[in-house]
PDBQT receptor file of N, H, CA, C and O in Angstrom, charges set to zero:
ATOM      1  N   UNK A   1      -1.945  35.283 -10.943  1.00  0.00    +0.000 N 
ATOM      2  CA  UNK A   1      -2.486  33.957 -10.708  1.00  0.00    +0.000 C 
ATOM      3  C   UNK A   1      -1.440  32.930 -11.141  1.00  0.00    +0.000 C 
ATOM      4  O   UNK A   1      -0.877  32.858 -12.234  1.00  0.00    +0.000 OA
ATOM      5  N   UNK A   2      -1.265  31.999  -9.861  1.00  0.00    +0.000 N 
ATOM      6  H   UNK A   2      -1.722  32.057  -8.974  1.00  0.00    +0.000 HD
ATOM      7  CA  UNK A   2      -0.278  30.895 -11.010  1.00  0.00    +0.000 C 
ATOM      8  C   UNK A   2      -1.595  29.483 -10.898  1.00  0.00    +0.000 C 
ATOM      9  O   UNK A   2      -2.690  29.256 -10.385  1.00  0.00    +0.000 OA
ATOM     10  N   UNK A   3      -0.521  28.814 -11.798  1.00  0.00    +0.000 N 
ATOM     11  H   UNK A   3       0.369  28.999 -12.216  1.00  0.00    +0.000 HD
ATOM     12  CA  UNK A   3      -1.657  27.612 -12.204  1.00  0.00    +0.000 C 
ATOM     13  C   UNK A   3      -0.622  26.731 -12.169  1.00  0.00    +0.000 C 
ATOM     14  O   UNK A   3       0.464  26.796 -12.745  1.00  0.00    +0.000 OA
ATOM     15  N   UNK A   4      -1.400  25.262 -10.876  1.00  0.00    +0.000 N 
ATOM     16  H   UNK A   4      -2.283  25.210 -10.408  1.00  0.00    +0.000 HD
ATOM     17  CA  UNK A   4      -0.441  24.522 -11.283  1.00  0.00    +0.000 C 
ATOM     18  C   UNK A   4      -1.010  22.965 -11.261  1.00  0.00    +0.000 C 
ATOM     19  O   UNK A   4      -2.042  22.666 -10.660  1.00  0.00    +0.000 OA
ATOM     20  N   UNK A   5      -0.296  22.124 -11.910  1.00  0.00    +0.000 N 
ATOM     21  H   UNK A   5       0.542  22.367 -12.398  1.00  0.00    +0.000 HD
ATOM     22  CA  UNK A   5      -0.873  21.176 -12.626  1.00  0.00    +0.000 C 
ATOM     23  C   UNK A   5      -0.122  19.807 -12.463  1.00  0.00    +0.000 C 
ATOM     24  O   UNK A   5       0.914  19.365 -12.958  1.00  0.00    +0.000 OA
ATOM     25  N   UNK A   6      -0.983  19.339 -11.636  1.00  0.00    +0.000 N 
ATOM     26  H   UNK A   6      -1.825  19.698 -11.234  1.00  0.00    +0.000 HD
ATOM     27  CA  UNK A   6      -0.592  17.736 -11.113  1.00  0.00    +0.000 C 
ATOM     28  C   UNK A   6      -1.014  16.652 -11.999  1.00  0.00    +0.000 C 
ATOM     29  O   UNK A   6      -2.097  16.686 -12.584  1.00  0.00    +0.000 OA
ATOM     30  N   UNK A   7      -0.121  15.625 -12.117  1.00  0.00    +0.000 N 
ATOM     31  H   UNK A   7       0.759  15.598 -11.643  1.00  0.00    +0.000 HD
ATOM     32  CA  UNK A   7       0.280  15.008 -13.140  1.00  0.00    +0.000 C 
ATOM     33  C   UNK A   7      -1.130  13.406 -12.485  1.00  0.00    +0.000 C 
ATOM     34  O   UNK A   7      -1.910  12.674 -13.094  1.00  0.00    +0.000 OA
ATOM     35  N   UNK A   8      -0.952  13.486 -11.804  1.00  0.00    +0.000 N 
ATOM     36  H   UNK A   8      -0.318  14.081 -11.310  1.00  0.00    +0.000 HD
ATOM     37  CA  UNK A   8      -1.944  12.260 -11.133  1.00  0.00    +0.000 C 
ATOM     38  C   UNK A   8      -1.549  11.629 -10.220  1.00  0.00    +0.000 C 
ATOM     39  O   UNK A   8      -2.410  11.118  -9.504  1.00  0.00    +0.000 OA
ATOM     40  N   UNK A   9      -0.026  11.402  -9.862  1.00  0.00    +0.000 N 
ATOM     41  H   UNK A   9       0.673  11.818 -10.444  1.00  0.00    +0.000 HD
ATOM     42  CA  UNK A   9       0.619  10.639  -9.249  1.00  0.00    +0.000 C 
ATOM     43  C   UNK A   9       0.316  10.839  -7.957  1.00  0.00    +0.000 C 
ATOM     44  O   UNK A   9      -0.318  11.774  -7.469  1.00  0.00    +0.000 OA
ATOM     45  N   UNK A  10       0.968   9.592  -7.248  1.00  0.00    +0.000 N 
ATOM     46  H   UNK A  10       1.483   8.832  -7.645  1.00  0.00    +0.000 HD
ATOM     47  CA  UNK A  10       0.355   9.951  -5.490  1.00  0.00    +0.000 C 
ATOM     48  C   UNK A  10       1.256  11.501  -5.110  1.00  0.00    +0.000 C 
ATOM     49  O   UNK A  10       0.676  12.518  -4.729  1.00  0.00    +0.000 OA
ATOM     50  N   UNK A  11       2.126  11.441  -5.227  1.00  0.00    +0.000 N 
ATOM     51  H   UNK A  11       2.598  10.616  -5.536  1.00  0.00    +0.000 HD
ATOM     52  CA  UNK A  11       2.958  12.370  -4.123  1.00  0.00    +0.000 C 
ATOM     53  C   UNK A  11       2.725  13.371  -4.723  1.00  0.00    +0.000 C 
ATOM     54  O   UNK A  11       2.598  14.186  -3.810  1.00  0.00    +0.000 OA
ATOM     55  N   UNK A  12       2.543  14.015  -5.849  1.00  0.00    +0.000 N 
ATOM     56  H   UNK A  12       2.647  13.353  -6.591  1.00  0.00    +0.000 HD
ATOM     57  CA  UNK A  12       2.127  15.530  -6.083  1.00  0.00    +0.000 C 
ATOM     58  C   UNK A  12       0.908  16.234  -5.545  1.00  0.00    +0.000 C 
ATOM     59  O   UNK A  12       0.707  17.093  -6.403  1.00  0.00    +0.000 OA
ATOM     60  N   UNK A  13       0.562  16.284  -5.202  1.00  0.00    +0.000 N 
ATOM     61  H   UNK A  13       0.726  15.586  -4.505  1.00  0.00    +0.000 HD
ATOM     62  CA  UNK A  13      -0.779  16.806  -4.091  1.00  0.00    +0.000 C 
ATOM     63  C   UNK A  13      -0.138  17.347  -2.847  1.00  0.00    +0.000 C 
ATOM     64  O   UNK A  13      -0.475  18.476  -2.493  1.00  0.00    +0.000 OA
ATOM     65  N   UNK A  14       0.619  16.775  -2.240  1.00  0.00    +0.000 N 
ATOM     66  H   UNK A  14       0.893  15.858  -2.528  1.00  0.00    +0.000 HD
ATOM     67  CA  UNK A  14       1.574  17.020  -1.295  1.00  0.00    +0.000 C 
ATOM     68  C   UNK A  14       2.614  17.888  -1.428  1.00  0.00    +0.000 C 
ATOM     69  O   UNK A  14       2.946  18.756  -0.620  1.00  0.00    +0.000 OA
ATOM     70  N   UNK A  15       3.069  17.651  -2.374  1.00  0.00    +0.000 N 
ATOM     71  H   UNK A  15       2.800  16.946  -3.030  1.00  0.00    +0.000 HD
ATOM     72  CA  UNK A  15       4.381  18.694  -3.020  1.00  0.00    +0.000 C 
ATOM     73  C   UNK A  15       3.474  19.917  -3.559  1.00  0.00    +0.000 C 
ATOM     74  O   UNK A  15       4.125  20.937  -3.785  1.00  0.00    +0.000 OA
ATOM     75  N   UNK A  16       2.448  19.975  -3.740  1.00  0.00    +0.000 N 
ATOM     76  H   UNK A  16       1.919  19.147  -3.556  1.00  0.00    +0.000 HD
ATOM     77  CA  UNK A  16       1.982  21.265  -4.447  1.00  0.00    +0.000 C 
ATOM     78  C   UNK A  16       0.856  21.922  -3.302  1.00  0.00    +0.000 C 
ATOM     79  O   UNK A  16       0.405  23.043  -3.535  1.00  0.00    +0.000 OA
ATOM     80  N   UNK A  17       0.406  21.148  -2.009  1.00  0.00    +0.000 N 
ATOM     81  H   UNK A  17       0.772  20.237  -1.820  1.00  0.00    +0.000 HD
ATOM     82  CA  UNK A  17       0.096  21.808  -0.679  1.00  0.00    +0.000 C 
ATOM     83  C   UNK A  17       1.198  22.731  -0.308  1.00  0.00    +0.000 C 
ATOM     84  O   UNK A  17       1.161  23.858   0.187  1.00  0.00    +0.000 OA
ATOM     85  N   UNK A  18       2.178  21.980  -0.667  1.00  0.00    +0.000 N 
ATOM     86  H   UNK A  18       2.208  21.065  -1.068  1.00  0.00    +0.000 HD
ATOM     87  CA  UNK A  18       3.392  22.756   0.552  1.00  0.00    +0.000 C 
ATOM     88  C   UNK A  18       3.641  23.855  -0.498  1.00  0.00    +0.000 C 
ATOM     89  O   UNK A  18       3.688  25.022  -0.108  1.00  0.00    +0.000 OA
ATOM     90  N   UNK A  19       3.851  23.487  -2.170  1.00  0.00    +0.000 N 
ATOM     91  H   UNK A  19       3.813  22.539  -2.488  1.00  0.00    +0.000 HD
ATOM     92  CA  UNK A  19       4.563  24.880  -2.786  1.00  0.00    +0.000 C 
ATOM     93  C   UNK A  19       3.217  26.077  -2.948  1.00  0.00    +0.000 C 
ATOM     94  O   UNK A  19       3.445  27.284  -3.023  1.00  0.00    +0.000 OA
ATOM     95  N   UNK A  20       1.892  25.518  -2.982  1.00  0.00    +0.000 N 
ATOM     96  H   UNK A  20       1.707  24.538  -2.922  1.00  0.00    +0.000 HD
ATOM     97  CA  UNK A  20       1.068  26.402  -2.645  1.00  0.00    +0.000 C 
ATOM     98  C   UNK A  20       1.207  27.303  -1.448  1.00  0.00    +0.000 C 
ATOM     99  O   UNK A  20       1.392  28.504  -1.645  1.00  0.00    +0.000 OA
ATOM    100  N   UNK A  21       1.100  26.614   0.326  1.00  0.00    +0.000 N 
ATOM    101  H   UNK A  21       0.950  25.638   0.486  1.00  0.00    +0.000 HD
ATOM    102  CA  UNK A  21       1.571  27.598   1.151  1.00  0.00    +0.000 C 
ATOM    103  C   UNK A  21       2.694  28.134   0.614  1.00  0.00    +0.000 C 
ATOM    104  O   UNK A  21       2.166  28.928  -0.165  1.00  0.00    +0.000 OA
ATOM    105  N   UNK A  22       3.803  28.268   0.473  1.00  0.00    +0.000 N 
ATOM    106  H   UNK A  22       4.231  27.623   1.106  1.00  0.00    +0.000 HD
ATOM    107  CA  UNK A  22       5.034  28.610   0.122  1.00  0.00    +0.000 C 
ATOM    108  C   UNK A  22       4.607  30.214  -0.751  1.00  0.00    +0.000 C 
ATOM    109  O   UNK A  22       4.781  31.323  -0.245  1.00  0.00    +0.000 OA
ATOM    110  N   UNK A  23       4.088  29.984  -2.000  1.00  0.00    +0.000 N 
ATOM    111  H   UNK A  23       3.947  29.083  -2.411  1.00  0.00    +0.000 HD
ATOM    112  CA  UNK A  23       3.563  30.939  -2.842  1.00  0.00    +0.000 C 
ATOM    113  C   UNK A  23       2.804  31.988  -2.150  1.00  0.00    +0.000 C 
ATOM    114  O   UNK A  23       3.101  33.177  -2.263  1.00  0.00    +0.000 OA
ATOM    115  N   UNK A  24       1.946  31.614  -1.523  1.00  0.00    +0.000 N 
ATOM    116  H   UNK A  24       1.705  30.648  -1.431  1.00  0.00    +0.000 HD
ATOM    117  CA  UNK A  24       1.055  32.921  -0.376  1.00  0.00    +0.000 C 
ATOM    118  C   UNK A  24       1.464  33.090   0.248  1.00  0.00    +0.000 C 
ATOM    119  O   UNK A  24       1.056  34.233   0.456  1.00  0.00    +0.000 OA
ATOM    120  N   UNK A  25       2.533  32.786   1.405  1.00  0.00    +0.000 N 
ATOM    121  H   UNK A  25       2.865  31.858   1.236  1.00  0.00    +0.000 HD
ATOM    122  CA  UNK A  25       2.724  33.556   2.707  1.00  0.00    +0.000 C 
ATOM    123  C   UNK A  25       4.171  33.955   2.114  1.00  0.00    +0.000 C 
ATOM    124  O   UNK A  25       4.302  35.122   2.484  1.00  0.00    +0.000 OA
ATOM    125  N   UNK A  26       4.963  33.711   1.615  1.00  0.00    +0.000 N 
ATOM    126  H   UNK A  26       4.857  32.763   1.314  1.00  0.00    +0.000 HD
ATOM    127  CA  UNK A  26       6.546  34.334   1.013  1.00  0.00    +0.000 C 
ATOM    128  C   UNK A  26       6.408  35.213   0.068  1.00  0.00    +0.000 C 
ATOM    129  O   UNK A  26       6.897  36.338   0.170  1.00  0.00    +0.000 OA
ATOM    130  N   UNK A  27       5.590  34.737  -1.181  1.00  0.00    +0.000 N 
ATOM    131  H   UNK A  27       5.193  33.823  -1.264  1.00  0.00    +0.000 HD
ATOM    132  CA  UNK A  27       5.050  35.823  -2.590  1.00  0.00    +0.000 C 
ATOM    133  C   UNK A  27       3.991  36.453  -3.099  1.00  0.00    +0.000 C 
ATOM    134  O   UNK A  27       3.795  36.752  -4.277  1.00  0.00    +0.000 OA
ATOM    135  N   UNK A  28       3.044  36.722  -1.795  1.00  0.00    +0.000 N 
ATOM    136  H   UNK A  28       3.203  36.479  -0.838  1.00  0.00    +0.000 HD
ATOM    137  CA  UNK A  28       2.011  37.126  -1.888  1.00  0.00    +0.000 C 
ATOM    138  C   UNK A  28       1.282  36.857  -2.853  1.00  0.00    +0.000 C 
ATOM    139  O   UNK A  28       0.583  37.744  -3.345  1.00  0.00    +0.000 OA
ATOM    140  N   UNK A  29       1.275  35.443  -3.397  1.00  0.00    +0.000 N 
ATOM    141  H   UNK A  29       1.842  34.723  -2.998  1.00  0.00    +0.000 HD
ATOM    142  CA  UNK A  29       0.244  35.184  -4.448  1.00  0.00    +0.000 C 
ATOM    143  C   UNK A  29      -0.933  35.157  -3.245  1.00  0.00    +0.000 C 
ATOM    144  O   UNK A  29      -0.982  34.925  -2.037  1.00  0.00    +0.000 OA
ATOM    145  N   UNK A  30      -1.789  35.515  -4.258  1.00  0.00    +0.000 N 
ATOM    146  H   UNK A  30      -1.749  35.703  -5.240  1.00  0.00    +0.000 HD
ATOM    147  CA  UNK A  30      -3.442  35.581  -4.269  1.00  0.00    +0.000 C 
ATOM    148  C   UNK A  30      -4.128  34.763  -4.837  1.00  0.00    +0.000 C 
ATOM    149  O   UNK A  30      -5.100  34.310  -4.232  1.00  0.00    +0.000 OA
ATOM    150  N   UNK A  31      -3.894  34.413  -5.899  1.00  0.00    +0.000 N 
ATOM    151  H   UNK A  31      -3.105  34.781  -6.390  1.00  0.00    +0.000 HD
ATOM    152  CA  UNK A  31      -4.926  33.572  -6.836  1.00  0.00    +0.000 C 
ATOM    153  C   UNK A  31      -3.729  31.975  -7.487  1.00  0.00    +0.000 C 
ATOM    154  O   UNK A  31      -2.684  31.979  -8.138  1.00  0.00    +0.000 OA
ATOM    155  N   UNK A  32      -4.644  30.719  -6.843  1.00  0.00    +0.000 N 
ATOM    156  H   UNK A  32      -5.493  30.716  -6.314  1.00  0.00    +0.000 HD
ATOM    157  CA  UNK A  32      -3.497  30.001  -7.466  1.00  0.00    +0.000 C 
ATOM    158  C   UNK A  32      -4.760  28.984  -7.810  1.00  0.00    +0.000 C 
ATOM    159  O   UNK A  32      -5.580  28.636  -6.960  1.00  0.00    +0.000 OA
ATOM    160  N   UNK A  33      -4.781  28.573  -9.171  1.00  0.00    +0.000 N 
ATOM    161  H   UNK A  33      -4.115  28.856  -9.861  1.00  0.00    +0.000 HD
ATOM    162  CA  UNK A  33      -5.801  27.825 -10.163  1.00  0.00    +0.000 C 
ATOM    163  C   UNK A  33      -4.870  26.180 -10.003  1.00  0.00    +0.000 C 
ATOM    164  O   UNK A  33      -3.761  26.017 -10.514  1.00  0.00    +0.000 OA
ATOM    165  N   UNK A  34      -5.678  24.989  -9.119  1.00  0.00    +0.000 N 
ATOM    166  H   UNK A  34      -6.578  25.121  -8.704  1.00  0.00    +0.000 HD
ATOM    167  CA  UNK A  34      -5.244  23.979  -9.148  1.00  0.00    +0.000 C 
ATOM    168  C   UNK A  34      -5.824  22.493 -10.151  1.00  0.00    +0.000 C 
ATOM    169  O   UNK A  34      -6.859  22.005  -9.698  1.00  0.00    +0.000 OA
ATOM    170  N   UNK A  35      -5.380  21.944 -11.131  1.00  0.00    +0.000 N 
ATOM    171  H   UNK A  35      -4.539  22.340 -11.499  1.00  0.00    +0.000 HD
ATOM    172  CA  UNK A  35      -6.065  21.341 -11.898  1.00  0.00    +0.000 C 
ATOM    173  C   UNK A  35      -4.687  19.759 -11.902  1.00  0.00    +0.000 C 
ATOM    174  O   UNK A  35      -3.472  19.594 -11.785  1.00  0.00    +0.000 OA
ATOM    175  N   UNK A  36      -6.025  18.901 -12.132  1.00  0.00    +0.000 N 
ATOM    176  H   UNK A  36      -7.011  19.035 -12.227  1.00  0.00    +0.000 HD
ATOM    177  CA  UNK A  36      -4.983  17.351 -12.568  1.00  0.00    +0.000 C 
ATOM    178  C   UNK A  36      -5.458  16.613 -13.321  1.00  0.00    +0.000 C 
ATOM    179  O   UNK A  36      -6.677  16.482 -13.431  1.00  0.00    +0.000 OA
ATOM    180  N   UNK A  37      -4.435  15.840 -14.137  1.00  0.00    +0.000 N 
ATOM    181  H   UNK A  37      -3.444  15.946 -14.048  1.00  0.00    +0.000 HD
ATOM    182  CA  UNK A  37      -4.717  15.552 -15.264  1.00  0.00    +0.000 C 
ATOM    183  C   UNK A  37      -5.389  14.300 -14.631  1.00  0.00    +0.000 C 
ATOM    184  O   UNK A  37      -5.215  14.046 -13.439  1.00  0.00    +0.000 OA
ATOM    185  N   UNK A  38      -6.354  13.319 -15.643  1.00  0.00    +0.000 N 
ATOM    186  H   UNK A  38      -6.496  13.525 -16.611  1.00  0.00    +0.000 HD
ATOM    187  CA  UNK A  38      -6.930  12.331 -15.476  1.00  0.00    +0.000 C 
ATOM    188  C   UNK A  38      -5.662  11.022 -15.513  1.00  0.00    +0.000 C 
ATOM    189  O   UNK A  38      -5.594  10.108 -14.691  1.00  0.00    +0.000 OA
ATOM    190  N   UNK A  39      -5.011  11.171 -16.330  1.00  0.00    +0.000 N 
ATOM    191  H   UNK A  39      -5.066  11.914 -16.997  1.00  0.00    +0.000 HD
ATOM    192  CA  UNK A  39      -3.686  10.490 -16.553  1.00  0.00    +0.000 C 
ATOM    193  C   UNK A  39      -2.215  10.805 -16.408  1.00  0.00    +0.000 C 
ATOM    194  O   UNK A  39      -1.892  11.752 -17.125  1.00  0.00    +0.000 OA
ATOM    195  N   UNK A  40      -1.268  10.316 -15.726  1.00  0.00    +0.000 N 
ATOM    196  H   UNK A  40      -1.530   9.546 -15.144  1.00  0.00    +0.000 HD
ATOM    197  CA  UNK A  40       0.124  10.920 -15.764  1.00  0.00    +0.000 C 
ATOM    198  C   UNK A  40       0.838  10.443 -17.000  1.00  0.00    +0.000 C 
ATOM    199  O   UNK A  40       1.933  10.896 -17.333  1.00  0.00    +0.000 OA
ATOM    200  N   UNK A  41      -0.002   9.243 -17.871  1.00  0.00    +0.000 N 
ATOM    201  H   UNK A  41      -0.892   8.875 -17.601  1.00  0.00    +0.000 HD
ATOM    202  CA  UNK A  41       1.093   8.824 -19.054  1.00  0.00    +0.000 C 
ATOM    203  C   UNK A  41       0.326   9.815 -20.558  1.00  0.00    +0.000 C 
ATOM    204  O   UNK A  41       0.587   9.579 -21.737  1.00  0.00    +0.000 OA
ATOM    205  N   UNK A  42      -0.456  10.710 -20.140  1.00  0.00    +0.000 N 
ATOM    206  H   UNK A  42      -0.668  10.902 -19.182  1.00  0.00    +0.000 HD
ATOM    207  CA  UNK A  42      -1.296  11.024 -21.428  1.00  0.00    +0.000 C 
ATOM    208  C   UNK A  42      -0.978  13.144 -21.500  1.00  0.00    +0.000 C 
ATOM    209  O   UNK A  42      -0.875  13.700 -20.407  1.00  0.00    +0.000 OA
ATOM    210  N   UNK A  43      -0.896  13.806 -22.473  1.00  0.00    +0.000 N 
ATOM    211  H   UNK A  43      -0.980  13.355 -23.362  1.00  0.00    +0.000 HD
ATOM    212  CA  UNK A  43      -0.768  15.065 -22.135  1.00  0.00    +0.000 C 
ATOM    213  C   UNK A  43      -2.091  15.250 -21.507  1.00  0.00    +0.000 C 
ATOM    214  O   UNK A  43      -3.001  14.502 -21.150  1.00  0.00    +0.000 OA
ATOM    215  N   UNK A  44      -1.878  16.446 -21.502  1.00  0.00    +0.000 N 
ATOM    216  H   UNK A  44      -1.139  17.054 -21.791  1.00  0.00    +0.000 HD
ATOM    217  CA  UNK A  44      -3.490  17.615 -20.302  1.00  0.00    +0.000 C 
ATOM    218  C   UNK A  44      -4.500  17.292 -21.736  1.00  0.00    +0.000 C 
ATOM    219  O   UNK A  44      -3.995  16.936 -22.801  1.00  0.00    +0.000 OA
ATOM    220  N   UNK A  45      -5.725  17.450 -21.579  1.00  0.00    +0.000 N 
ATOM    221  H   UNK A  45      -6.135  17.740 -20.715  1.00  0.00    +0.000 HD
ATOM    222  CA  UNK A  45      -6.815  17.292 -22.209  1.00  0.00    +0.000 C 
ATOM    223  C   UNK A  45      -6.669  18.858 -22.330  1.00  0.00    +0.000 C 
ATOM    224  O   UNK A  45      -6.022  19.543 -21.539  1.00  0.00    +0.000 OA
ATOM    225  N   UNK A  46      -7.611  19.507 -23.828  1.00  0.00    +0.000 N 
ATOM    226  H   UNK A  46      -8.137  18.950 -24.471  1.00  0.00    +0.000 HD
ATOM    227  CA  UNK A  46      -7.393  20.554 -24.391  1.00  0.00    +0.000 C 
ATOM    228  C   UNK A  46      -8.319  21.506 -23.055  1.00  0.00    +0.000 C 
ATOM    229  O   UNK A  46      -8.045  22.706 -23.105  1.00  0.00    +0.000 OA
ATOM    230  N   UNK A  47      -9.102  21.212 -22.180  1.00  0.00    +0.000 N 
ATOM    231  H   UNK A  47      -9.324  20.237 -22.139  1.00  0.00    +0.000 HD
ATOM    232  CA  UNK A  47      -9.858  21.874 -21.629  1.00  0.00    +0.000 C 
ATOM    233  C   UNK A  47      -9.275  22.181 -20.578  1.00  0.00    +0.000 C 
ATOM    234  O   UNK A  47      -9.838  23.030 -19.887  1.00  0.00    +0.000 OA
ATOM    235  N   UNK A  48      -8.328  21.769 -20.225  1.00  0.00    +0.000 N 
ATOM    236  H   UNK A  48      -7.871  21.078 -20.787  1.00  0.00    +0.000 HD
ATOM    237  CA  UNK A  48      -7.758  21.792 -18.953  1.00  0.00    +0.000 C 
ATOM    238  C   UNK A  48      -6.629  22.354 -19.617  1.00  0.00    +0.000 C 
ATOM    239  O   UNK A  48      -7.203  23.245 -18.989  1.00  0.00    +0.000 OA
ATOM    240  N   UNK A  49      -5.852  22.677 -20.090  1.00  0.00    +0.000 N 
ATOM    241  H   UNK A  49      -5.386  21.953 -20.600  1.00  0.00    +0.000 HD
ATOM    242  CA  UNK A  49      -4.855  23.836 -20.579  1.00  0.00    +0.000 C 
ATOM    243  C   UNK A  49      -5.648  25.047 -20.752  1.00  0.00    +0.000 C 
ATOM    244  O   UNK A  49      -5.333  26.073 -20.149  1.00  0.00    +0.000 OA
ATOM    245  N   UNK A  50      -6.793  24.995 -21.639  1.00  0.00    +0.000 N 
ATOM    246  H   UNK A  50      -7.048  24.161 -22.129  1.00  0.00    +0.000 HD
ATOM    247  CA  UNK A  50      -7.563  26.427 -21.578  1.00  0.00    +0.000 C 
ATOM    248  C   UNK A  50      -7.904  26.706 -20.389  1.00  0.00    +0.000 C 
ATOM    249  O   UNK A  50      -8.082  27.908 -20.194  1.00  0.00    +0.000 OA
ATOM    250  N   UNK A  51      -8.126  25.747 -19.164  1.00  0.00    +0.000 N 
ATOM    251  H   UNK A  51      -7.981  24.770 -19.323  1.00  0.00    +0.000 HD
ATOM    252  CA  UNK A  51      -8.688  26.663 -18.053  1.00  0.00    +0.000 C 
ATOM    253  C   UNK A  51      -7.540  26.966 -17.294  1.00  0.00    +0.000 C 
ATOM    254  O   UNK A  51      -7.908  27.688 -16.368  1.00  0.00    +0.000 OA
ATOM    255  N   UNK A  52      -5.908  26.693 -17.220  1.00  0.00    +0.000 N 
ATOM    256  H   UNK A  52      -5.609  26.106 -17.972  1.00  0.00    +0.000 HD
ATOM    257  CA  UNK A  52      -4.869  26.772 -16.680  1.00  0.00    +0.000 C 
ATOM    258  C   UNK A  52      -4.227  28.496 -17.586  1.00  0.00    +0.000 C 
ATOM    259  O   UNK A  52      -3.506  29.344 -17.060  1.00  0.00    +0.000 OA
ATOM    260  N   UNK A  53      -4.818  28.529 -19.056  1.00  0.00    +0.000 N 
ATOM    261  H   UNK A  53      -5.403  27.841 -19.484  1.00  0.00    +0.000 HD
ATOM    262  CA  UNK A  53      -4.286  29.607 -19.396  1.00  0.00    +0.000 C 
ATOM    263  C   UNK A  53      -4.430  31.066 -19.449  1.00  0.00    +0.000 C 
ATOM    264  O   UNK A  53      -3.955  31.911 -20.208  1.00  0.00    +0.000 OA
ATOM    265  N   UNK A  54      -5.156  31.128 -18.511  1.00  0.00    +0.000 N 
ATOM    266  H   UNK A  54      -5.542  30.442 -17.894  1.00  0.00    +0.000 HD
ATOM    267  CA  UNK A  54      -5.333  32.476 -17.724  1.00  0.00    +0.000 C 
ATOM    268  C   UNK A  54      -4.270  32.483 -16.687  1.00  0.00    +0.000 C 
ATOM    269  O   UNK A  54      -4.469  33.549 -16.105  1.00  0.00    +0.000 OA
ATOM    270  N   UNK A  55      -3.614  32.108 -16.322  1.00  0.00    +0.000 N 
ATOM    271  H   UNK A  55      -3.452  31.242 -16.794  1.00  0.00    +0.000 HD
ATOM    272  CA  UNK A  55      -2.180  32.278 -15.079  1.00  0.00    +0.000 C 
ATOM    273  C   UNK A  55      -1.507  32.584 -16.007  1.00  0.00    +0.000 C 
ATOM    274  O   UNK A  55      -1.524  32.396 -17.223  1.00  0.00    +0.000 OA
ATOM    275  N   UNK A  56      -0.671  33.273 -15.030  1.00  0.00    +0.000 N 
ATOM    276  H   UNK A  56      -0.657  33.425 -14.042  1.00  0.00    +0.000 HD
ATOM    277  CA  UNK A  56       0.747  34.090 -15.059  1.00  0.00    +0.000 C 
ATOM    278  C   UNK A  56       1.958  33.175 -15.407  1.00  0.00    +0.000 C 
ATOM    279  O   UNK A  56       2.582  33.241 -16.466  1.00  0.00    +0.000 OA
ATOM    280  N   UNK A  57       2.237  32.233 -14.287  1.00  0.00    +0.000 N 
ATOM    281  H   UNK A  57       1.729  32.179 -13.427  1.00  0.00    +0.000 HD
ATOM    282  CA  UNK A  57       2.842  31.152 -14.581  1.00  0.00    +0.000 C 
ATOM    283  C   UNK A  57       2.185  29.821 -14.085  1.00  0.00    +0.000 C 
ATOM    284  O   UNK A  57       1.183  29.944 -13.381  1.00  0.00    +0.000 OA
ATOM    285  N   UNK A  58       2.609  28.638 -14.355  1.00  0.00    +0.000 N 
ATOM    286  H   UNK A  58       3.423  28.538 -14.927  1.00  0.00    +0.000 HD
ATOM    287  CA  UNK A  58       2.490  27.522 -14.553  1.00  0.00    +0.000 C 
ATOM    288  C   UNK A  58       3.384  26.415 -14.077  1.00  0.00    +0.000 C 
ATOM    289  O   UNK A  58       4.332  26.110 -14.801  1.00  0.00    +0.000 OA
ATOM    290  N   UNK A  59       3.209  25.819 -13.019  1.00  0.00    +0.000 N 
ATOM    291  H   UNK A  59       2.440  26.067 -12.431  1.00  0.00    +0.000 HD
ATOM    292  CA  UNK A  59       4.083  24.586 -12.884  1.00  0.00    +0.000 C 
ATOM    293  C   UNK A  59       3.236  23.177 -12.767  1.00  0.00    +0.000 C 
ATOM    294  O   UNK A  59       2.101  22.881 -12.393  1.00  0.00    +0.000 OA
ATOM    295  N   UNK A  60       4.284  22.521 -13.239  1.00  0.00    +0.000 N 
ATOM    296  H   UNK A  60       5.206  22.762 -13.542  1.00  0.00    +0.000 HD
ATOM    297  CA  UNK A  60       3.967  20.848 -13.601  1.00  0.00    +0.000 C 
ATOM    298  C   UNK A  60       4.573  19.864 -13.227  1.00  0.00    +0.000 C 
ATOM    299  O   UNK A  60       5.340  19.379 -14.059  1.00  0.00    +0.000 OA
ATOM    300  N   UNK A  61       4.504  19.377 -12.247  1.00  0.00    +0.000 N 
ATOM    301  H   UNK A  61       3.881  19.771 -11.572  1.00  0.00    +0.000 HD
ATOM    302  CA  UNK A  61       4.685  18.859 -11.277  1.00  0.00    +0.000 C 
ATOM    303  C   UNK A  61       4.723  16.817 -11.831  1.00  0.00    +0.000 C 
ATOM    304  O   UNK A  61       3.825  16.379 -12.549  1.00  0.00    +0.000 OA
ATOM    305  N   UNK A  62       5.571  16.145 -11.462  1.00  0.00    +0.000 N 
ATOM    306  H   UNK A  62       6.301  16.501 -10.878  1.00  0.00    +0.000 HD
ATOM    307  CA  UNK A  62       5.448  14.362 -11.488  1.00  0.00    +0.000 C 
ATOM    308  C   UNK A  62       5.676  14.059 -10.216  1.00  0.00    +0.000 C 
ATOM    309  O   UNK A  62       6.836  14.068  -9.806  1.00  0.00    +0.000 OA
ATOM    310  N   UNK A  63       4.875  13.818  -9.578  1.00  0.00    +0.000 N 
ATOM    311  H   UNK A  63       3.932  13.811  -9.911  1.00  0.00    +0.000 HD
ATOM    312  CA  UNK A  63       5.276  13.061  -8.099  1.00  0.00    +0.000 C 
ATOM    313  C   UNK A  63       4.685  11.366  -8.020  1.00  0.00    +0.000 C 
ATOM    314  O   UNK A  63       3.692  10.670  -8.233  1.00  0.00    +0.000 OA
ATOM    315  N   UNK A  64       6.367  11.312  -7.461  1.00  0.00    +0.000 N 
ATOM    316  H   UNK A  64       7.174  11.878  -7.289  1.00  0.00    +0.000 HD
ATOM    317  CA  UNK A  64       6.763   9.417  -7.676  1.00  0.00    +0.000 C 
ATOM    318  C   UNK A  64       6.833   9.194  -6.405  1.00  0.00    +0.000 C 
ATOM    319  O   UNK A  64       7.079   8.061  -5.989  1.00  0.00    +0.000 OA
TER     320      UNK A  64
């Protein structure tokens, strides 16, 4: 499972559609856990790291 984690900004949603397809049809991921923070100037709220920390890996994404 990867988990990946948009910062709030406009353009990450977009960048993480495309690296999502990217992940399933090239690396046969199966399971990809998508979560965003309420704020891009504040860290992740503690609940939203616990539900991201069941993946394998993790990307974190700022889209400007």
């Amino acid at each position: 499972m990867i988990g990946l984690l948009d910062n709030g900004k406009v353009g990450t949603a977009g960048y993480f559609d495309h690296l999502e397809a990217i992940l399933r049809t090239r690396f046969g991921v199966r399971e990809v856990i998508r979560r965003r923070k309420p704020d891009a100037s504040r860290p992740a709220p503690a609940e939203l790291v616990g539900e991201l920390s069941a993946a394998d890996a993790i990307v974190s994404a700022v889209g400007d």
